[in-house]
N, C-alpha and C positions, 0 to 999 in steps of 0.2 A: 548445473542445469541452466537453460535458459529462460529467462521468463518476459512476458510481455506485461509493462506495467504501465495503466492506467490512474491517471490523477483528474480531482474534480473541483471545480468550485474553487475556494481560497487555497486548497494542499496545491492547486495546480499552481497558482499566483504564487505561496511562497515558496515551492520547489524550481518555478519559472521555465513549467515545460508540462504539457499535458500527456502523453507519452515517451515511453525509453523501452528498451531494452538490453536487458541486464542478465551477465554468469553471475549464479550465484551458489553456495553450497548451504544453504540457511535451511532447516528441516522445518520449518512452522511458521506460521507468519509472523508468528513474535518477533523470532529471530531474523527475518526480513527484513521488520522493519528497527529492528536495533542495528544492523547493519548499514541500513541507509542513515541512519541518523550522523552513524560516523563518519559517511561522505562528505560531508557539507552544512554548514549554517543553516540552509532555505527549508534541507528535508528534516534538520532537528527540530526548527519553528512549525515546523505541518504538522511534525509528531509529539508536539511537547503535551497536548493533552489528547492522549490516545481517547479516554471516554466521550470526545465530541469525534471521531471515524467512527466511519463504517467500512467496509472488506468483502468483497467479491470474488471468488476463486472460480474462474471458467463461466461467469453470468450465474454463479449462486452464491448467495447471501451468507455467509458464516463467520465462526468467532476468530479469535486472534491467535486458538491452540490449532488452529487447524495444520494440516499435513501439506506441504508443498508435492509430495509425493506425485508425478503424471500430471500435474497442474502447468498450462501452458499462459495463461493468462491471470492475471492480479489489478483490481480496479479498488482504487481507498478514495472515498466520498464523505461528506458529511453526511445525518443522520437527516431524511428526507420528511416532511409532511406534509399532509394529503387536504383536501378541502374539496 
């Protein structure tokens, strides 16, 4: 499938690009982003401590098990706070 991937903040700086688009056959986001990691140095340094992302499927907020299933869009941010 094809996916539209969204980067933010420092994942954007050490992957060195704020969006791509990507075939992928990854069923979950886990698997997503264990996939990307094997791409490249930049996307292992952005994912080497998954507990500091966050993960957005289609502009909603969910976990790492989630389903790529019909998911056209994928955004990974840090974790945001409010004031």
């Amino acid at each position: 499938m094809k996916l539209n991937l969204l980067y933010f903040a420092w994942l954007r700086e050490r992957i060195g690009r704020g969006q791509e688009i990507i075939e992928t056959d990854a069923e979950t986001v886990t698997e997503l982003i264990a996939e990307l990691i094997l791409r490249d140095p930049g996307y292992a340094a952005a994912f080497e401590d998954i507990s500091s992302v966050r993960v957005a499927v289609d502009q909603n907020l969910v976990d790492f098990s989630t389903s790529l299933a019909s998911v056209r869009e994928v955004a990974f941010f840090p974790p945001m706070t409010g004031g």
